[in-house]
N, C-alpha and C positions, 0 to 999 in steps of 0.2 A: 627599743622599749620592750618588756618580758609581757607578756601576756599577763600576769599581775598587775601589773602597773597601769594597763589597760582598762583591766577591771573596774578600776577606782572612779572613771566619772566618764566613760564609754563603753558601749558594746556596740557587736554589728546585729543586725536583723534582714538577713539578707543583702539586699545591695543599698540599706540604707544604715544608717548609723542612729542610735539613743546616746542624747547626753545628759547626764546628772549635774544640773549647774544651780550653783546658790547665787540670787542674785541681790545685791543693794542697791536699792532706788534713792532718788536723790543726793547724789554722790559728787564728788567738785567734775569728774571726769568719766568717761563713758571707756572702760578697760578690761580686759582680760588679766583677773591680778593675781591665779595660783590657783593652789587648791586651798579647799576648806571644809574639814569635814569628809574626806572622800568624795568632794565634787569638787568643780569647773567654779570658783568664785569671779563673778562677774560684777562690776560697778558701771551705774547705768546714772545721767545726773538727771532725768527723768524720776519725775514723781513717782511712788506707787496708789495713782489713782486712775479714772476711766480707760484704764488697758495702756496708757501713754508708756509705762516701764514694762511692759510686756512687748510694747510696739518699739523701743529701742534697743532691748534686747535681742530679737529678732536680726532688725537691719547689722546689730556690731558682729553678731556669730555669721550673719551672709557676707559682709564687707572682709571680716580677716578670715572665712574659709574662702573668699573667691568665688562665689555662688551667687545666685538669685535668692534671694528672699521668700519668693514664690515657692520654694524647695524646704523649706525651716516651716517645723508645727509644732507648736505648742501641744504639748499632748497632755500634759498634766501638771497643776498646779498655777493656773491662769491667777488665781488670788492669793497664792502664799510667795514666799522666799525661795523654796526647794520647788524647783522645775526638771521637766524633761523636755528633751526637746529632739526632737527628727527631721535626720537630715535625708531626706529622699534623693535616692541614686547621688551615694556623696561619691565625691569624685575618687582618682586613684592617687596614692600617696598622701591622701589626707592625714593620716596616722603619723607622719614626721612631725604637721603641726599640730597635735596634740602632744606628742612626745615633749616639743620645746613649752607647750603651756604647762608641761607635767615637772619640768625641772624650776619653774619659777620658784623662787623662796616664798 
């Protein structure tokens, strides 16, 4: 993947990672589905009400990076669609799975 391509819905911040992800709440399924927008589009079947699609989007970015949960913060955008989100000390080679979420259609 080109350092461009990277650009579009991650950066690093040291030894952690930022991701720019758009997310739909109340969705049939909880998925990692492309991009949208130059971000990470994410479908979560979680409401978007009392933090419940913020709290599934969390666990789906820990379960398919392989990570603790405890490691993913919400850093901005707790009530809208466009989120960022931090991955504290993300592991090594992470960047091959973004690359595969970068080629979805």
């Amino acid at each position: 993947m080109t350092a461009d391509c990277a650009a579009r819905f991650w950066h690093r911040e040291g030894a952690d990672i930022v991701l720019a992800v758009h997310v739909q709440p109340g969705a049939r399924r909880n998925a990692v589905a492309g991009l949208h927008g130059g971000r990470l589009k994410i479908t979560v079947s979680a409401p978007a009400r009392d933090g419940s699609a913020n709290a599934r989007l969390l666990a789906l970015l820990a379960e398919q990076c392989a990570i603790p949960v405890s490691r993913l913060e919400l850093i901005q955008g707790a009530g809208a669609r466009t989120k960022r989100v931090r991955i504290r000390q993300a592991p090594p080679g992470i960047d091959r799975l973004f690359a595969a979420w970068d080629s979805r259609p």
